[in-house]
N, C-alpha and C positions, 0 to 999 in steps of 0.2 A: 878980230876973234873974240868971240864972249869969254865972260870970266866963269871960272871956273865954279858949278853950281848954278847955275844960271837959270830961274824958273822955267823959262823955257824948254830948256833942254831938259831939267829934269823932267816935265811936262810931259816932253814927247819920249823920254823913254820910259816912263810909267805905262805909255801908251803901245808901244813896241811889247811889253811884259804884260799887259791888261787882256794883252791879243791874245794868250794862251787859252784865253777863258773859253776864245771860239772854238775852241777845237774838237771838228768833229769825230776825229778817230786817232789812233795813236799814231800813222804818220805823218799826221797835220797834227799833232804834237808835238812830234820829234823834229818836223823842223819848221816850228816854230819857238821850237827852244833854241837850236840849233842859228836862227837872224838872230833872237835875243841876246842870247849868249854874246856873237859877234860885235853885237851892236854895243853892247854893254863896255866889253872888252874894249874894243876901239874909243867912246867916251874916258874912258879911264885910262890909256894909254894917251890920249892926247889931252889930258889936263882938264877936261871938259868936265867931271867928274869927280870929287875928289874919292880915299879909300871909302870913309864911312858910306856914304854915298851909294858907291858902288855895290856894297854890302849888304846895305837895306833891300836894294832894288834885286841881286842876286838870291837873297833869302826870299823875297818875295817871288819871284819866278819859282824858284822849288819849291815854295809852298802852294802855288796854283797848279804847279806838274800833280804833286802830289796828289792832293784835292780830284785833279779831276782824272786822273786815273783809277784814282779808288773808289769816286763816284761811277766809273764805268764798272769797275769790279762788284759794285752793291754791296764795299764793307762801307764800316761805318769809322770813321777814325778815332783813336782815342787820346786825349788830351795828355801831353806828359805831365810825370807827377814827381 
């Protein structure tokens, strides 16, 4: 079993979350938030992952949801202050 953090795996589920970017409509959004999510889940349920980890990689998924929903919508985002 790899240790936990393990470049690789972090690797590949950077890559599982990077998928979002494809997304050409809100239901190839939704689930592909919906593998992510799971996949995320299950990393971190079995140790593969540690919390911080998990966290970054979760923040980073809703911030690509975000992104490119609002990109569909033509707002513009605005930076918190």
């Amino acid at each position: 079993m790899r240790a936990p953090n393990d470049p690789r795996t972090i690797s590949r589920a950077q890559e599982v979350v990077d998928a979002l970017k494809g997304a050409e409509s809100r239901d190839d959004l939704w689930d592909l938030e919906k593998h992510a999510t799971g996949w995320l889940d299950a990393l971190h349920t079995e140790g593969l992952i540690d919390r911080p980890e998990y966290d970054r990689l979760t923040t980073a998924m809703n911030l690509i949801s975000v992104t490119t929903r609002h990109g569909w919508d033509g707002m513009e985002i605005q930076p918190c202050r």
